[in-house]
N, CA, C and O atoms as a Maestro MAE file, in Angstrom:
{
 s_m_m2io_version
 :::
 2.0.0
}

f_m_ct {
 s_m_title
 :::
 protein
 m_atom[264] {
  # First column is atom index #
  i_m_mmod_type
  r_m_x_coord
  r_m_y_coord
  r_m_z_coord
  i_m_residue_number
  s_m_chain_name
  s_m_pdb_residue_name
  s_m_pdb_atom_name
  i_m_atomic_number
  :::
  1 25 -50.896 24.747 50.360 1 A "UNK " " N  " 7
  2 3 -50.632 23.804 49.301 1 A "UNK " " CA " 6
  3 2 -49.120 23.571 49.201 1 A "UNK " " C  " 6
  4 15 -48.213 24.404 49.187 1 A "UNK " " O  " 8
  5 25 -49.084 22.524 49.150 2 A "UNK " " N  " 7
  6 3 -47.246 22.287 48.989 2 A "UNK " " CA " 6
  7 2 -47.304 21.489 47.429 2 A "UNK " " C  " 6
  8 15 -48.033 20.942 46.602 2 A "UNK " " O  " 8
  9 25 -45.604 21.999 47.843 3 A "UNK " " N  " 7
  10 3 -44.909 22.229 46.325 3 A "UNK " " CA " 6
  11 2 -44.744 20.307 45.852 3 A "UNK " " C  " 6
  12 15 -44.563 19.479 46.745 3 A "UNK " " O  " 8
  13 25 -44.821 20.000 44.747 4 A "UNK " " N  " 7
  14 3 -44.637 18.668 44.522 4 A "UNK " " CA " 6
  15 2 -43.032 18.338 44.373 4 A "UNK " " C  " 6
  16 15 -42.612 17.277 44.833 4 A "UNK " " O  " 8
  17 25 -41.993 19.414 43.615 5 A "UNK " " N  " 7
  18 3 -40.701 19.992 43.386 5 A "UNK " " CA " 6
  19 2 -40.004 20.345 44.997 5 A "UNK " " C  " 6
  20 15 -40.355 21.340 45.631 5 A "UNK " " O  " 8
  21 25 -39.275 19.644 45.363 6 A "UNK " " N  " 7
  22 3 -38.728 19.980 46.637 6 A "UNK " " CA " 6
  23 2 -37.692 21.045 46.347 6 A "UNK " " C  " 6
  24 15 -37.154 20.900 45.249 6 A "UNK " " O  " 8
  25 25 -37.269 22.108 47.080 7 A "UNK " " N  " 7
  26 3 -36.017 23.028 46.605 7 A "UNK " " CA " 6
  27 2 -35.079 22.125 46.840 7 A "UNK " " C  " 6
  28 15 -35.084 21.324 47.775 7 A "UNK " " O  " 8
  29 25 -33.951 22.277 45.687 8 A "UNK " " N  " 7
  30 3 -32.653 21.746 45.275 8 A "UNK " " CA " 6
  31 2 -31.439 22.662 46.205 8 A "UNK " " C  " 6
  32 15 -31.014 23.816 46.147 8 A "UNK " " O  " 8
  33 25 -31.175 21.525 47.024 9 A "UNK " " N  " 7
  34 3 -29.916 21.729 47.794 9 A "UNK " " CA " 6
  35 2 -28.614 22.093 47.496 9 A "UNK " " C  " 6
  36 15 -27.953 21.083 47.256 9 A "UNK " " O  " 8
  37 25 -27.968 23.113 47.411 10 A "UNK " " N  " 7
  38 3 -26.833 23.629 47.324 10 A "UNK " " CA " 6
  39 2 -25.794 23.183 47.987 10 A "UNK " " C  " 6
  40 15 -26.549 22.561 48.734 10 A "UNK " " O  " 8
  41 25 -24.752 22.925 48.404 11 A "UNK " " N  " 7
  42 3 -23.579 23.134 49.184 11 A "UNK " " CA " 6
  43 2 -22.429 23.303 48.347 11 A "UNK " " C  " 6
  44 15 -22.395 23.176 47.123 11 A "UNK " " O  " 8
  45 25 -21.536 23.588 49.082 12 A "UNK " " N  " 7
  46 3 -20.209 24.231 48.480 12 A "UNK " " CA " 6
  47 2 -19.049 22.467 48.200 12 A "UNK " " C  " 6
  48 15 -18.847 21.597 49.047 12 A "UNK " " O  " 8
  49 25 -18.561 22.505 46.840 13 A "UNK " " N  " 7
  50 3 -17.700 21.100 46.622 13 A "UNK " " CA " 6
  51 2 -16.704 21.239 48.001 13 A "UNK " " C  " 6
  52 15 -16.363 22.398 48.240 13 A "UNK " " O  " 8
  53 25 -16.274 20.348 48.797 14 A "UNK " " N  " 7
  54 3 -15.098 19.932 49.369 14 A "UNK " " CA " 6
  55 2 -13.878 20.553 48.691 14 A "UNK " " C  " 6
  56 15 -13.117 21.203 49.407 14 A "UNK " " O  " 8
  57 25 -13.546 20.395 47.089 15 A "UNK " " N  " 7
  58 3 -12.692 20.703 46.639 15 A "UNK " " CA " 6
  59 2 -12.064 21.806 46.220 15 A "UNK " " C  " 6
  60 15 -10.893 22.185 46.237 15 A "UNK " " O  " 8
  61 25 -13.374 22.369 45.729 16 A "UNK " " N  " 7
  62 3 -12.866 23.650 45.058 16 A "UNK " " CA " 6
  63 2 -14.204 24.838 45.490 16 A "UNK " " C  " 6
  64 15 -14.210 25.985 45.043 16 A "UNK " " O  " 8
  65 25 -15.074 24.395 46.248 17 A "UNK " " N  " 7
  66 3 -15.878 25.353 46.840 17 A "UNK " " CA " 6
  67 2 -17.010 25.953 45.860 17 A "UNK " " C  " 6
  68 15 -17.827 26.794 46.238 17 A "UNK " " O  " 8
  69 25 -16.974 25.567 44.915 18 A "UNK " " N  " 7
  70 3 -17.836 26.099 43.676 18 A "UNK " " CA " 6
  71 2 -19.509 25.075 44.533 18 A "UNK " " C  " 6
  72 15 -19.537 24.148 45.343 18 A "UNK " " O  " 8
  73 25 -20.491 25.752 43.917 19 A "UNK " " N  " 7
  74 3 -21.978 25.432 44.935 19 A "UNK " " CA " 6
  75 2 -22.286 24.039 44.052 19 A "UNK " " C  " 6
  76 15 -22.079 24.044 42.839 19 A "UNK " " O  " 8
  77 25 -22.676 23.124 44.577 20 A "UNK " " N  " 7
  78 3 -23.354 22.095 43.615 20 A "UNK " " CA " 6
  79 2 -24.247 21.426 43.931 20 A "UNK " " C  " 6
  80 15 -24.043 21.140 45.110 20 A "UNK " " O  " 8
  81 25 -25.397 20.856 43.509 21 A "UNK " " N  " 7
  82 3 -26.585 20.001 44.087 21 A "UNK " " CA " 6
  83 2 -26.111 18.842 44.634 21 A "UNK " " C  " 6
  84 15 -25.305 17.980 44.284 21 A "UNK " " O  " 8
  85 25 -26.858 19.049 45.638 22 A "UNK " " N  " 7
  86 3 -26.726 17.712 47.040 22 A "UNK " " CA " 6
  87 2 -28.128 16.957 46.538 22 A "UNK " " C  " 6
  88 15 -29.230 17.293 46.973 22 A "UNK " " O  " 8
  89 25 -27.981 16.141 45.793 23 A "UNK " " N  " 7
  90 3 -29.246 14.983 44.994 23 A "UNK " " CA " 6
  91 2 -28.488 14.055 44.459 23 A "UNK " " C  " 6
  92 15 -27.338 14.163 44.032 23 A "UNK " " O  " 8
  93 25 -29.616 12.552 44.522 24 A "UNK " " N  " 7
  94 3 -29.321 11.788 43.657 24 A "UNK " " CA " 6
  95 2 -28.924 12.094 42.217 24 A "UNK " " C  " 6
  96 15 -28.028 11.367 41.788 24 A "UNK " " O  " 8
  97 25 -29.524 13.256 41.161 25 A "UNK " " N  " 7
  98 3 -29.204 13.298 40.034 25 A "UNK " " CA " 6
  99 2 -27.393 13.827 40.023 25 A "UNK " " C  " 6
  100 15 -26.762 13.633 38.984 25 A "UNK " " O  " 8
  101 25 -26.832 14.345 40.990 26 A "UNK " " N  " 7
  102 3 -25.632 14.388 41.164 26 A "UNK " " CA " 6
  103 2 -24.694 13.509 41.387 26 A "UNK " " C  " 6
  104 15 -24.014 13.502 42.413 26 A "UNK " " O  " 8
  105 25 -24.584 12.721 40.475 27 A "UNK " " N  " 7
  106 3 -23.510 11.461 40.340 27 A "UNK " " CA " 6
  107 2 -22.220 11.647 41.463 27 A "UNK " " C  " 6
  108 15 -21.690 10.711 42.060 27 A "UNK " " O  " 8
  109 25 -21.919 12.844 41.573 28 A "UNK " " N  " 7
  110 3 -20.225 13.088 42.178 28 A "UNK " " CA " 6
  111 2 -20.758 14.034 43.171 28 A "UNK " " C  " 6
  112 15 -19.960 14.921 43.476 28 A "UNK " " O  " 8
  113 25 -21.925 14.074 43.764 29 A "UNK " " N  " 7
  114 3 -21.954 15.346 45.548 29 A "UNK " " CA " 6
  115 2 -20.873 14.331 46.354 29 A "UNK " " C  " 6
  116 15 -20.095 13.420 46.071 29 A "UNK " " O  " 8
  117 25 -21.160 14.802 47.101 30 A "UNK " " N  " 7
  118 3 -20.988 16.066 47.199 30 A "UNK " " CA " 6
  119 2 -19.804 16.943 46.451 30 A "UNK " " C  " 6
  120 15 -19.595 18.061 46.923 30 A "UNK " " O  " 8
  121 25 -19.151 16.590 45.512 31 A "UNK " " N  " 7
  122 3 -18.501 17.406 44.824 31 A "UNK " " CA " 6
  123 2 -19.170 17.432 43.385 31 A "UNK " " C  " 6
  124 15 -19.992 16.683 42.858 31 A "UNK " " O  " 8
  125 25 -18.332 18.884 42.826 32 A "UNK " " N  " 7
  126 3 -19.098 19.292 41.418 32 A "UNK " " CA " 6
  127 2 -19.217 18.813 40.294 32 A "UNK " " C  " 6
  128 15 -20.100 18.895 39.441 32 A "UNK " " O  " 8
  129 25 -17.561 17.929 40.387 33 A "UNK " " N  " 7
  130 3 -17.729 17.205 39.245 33 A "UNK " " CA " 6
  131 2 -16.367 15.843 39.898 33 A "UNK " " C  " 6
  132 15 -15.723 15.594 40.917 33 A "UNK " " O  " 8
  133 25 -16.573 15.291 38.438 34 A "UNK " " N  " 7
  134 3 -15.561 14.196 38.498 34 A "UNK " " CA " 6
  135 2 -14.412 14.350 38.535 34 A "UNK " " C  " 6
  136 15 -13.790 13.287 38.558 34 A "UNK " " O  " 8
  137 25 -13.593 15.576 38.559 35 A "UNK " " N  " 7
  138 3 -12.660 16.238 38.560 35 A "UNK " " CA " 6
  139 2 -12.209 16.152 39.988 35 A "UNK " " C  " 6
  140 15 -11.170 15.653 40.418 35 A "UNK " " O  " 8
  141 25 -13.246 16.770 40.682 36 A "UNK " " N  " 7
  142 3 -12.554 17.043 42.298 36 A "UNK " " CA " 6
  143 2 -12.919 16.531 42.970 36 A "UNK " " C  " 6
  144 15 -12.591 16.711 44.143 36 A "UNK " " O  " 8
  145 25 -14.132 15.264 42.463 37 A "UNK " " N  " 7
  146 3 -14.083 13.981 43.111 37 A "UNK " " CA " 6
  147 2 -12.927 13.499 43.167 37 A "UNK " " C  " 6
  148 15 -12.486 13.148 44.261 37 A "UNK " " O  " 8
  149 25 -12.090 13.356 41.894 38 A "UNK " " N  " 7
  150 3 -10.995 12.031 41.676 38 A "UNK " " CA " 6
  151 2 -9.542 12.782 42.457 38 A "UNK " " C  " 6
  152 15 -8.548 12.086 42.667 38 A "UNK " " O  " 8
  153 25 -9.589 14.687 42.949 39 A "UNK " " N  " 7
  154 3 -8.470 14.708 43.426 39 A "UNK " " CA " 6
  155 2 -8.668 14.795 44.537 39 A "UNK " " C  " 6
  156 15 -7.622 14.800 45.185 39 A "UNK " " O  " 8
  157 25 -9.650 14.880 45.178 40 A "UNK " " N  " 7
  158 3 -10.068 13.988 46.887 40 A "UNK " " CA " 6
  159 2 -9.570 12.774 46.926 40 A "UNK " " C  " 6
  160 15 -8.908 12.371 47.881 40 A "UNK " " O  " 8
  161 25 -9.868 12.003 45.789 41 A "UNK " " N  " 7
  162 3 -9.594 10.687 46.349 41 A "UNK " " CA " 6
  163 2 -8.075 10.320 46.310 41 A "UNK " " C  " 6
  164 15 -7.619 9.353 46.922 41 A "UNK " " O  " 8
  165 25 -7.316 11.183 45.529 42 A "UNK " " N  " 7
  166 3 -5.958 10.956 45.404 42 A "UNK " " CA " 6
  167 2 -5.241 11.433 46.613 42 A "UNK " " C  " 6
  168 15 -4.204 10.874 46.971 42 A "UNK " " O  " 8
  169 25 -5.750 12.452 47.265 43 A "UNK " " N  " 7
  170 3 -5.195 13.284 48.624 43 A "UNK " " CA " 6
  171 2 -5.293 11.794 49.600 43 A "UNK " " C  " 6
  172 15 -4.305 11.249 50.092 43 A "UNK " " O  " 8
  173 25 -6.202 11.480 49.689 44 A "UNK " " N  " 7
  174 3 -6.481 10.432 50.394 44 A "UNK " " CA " 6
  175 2 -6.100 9.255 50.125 44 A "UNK " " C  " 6
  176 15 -6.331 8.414 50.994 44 A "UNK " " O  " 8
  177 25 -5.516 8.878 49.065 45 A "UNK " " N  " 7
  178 3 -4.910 7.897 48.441 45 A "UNK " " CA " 6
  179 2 -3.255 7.824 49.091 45 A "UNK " " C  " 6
  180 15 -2.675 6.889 49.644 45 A "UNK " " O  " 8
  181 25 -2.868 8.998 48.818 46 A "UNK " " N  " 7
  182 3 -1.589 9.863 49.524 46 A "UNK " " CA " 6
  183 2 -1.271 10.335 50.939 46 A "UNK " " C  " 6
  184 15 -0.432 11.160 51.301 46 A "UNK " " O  " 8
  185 25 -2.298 9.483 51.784 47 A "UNK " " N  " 7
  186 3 -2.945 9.695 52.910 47 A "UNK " " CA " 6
  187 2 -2.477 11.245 53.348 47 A "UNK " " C  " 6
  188 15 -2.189 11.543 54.507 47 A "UNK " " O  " 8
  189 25 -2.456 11.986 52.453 48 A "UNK " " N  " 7
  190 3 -3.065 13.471 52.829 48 A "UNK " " CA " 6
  191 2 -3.644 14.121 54.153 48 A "UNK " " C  " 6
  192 15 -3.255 15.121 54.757 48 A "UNK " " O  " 8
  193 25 -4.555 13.364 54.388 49 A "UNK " " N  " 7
  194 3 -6.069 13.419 55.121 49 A "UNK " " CA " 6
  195 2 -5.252 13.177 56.809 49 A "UNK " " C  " 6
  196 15 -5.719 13.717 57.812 49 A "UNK " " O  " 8
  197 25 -4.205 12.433 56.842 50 A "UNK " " N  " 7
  198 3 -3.486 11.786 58.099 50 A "UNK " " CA " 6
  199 2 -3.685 12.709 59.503 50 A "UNK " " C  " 6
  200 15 -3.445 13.905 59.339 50 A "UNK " " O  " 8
  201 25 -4.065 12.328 60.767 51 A "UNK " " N  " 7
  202 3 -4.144 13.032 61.734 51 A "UNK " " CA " 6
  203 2 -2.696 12.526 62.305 51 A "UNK " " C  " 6
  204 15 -2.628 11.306 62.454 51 A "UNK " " O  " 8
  205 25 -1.799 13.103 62.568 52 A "UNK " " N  " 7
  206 3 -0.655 12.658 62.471 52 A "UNK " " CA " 6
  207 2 -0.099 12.631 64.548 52 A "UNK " " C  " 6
  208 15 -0.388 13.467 65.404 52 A "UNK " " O  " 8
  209 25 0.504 11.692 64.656 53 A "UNK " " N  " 7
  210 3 -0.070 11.757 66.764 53 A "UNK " " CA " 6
  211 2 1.314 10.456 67.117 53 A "UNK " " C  " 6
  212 15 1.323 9.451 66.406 53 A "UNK " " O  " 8
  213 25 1.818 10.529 67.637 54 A "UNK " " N  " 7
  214 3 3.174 9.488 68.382 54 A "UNK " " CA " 6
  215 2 2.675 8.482 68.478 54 A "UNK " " C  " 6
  216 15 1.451 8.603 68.543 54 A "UNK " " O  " 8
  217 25 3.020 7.480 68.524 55 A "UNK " " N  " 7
  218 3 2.515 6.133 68.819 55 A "UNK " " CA " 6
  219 2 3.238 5.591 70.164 55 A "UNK " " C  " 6
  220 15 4.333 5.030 70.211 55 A "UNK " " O  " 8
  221 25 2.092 5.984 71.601 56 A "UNK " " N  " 7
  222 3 2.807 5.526 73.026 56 A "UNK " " CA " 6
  223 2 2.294 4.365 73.084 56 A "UNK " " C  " 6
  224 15 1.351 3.877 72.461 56 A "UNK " " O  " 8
  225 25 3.322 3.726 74.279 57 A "UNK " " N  " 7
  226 3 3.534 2.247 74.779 57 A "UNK " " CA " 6
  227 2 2.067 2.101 75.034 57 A "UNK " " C  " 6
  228 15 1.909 1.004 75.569 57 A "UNK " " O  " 8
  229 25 0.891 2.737 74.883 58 A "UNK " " N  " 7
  230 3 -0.595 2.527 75.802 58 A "UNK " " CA " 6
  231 2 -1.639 1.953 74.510 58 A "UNK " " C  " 6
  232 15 -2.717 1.361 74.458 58 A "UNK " " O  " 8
  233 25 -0.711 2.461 73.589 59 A "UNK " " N  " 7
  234 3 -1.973 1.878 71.699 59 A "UNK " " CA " 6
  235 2 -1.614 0.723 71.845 59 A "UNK " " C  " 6
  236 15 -2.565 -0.046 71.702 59 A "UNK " " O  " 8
  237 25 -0.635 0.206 72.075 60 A "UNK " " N  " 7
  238 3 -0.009 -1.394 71.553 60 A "UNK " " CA " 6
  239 2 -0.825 -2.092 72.376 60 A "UNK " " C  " 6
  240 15 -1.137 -1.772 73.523 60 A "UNK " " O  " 8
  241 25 -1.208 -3.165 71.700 61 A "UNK " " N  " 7
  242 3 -1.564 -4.344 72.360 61 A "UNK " " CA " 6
  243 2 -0.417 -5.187 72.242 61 A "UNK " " C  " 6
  244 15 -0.077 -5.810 71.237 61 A "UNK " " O  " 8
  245 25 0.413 -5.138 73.871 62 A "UNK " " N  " 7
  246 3 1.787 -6.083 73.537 62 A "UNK " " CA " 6
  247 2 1.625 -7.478 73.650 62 A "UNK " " C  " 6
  248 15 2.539 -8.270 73.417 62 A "UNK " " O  " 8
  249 25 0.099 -7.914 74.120 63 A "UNK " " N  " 7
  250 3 -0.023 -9.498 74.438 63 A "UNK " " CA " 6
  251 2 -0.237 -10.243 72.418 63 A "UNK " " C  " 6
  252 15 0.049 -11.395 72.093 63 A "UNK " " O  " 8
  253 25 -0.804 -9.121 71.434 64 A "UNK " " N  " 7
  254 3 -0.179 -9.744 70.122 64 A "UNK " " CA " 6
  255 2 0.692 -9.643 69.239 64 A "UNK " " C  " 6
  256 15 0.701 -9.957 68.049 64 A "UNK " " O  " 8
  257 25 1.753 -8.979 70.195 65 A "UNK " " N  " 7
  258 3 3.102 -9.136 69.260 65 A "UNK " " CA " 6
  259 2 3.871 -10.255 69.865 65 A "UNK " " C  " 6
  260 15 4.879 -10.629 69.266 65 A "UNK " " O  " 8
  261 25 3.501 -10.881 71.061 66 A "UNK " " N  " 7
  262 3 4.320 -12.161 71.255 66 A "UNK " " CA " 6
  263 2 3.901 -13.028 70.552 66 A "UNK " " C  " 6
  264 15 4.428 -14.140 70.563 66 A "UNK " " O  " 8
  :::
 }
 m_bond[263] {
  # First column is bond index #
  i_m_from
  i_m_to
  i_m_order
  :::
  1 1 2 1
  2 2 3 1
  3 3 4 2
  4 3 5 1
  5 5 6 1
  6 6 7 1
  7 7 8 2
  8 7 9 1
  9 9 10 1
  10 10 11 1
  11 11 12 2
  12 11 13 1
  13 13 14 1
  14 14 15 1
  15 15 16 2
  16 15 17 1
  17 17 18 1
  18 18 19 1
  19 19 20 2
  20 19 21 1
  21 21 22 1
  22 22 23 1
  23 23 24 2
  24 23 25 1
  25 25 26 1
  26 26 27 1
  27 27 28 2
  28 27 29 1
  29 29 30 1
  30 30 31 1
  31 31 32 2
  32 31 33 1
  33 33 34 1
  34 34 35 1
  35 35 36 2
  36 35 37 1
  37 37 38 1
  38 38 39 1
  39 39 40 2
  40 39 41 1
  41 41 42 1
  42 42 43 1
  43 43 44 2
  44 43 45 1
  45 45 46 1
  46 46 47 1
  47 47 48 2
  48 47 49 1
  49 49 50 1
  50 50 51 1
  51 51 52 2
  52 51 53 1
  53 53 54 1
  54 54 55 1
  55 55 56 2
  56 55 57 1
  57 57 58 1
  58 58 59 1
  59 59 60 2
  60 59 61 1
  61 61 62 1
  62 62 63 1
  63 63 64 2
  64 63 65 1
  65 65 66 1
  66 66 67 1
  67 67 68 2
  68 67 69 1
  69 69 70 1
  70 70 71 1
  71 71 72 2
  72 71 73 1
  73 73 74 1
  74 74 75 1
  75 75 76 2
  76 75 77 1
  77 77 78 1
  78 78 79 1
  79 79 80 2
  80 79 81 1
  81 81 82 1
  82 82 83 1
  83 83 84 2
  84 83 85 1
  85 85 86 1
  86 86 87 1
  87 87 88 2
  88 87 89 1
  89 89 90 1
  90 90 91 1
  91 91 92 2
  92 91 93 1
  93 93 94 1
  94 94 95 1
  95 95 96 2
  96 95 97 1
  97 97 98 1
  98 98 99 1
  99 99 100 2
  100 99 101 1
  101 101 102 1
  102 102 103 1
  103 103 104 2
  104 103 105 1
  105 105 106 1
  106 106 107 1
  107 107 108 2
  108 107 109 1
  109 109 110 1
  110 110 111 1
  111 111 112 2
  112 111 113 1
  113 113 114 1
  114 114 115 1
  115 115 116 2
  116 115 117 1
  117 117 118 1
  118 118 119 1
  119 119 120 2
  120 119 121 1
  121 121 122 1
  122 122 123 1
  123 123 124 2
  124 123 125 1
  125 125 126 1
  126 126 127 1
  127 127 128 2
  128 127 129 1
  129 129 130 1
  130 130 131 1
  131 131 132 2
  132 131 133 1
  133 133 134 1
  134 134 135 1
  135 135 136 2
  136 135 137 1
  137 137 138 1
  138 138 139 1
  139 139 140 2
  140 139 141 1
  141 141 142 1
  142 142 143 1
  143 143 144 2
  144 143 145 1
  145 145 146 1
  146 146 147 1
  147 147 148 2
  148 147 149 1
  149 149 150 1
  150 150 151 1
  151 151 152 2
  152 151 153 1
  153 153 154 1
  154 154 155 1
  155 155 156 2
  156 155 157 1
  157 157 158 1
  158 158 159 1
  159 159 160 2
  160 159 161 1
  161 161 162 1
  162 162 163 1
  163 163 164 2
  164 163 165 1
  165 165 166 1
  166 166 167 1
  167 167 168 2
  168 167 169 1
  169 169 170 1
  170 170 171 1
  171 171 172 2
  172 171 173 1
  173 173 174 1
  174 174 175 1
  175 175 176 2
  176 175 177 1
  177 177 178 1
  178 178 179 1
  179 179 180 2
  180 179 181 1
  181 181 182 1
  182 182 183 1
  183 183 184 2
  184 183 185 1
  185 185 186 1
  186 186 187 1
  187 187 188 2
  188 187 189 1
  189 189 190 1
  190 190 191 1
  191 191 192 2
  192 191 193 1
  193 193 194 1
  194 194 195 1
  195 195 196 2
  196 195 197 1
  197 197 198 1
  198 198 199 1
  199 199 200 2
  200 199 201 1
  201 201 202 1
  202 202 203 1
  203 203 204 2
  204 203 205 1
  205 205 206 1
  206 206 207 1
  207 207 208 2
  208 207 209 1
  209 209 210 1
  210 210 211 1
  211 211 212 2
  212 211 213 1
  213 213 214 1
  214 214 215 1
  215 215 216 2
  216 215 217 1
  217 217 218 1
  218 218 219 1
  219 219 220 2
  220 219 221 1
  221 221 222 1
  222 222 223 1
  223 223 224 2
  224 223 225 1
  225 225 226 1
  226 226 227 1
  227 227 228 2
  228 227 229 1
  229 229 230 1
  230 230 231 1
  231 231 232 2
  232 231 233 1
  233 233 234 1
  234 234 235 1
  235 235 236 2
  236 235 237 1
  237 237 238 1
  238 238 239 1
  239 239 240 2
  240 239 241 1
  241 241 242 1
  242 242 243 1
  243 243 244 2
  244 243 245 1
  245 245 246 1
  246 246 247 1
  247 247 248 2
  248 247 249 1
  249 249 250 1
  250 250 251 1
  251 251 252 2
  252 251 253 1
  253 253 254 1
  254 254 255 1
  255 255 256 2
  256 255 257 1
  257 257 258 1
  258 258 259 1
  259 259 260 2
  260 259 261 1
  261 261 262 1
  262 262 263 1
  263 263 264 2
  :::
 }
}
């Protein structure tokens, strides 16, 4: 017989690691709250997040800078 109640998914916030439900009734998953939703988005706002790499003569497309 199966359960009609699916088990409620845990994972750890991005932000601050505290466990929080991975569901629709969770307005802000994957983080815990609106708190460390909004300072994700500021890191990233601050491009934080940047993979940071040289820019060689081989990225450019030099036929649209003429």
């Amino acid at each position: 017989m199966q359960s009609t109640n699916p088990k409620t998914r845990l994972v750890p916030c991005p932000e601050c690691g505290a466990l929080s439900e991975f569901s629709p009734s969770n307005a802000f998953r994957p983080f815990c709250s609106e708190r460390c939703k909004m300072i994700d988005l500021g890191i990233w706002a601050s491009e934080g997040y940047r993979i940071e790499t040289p820019i060689v003569t081989d990225d450019l497309d030099i036929e649209d800078l003429s």
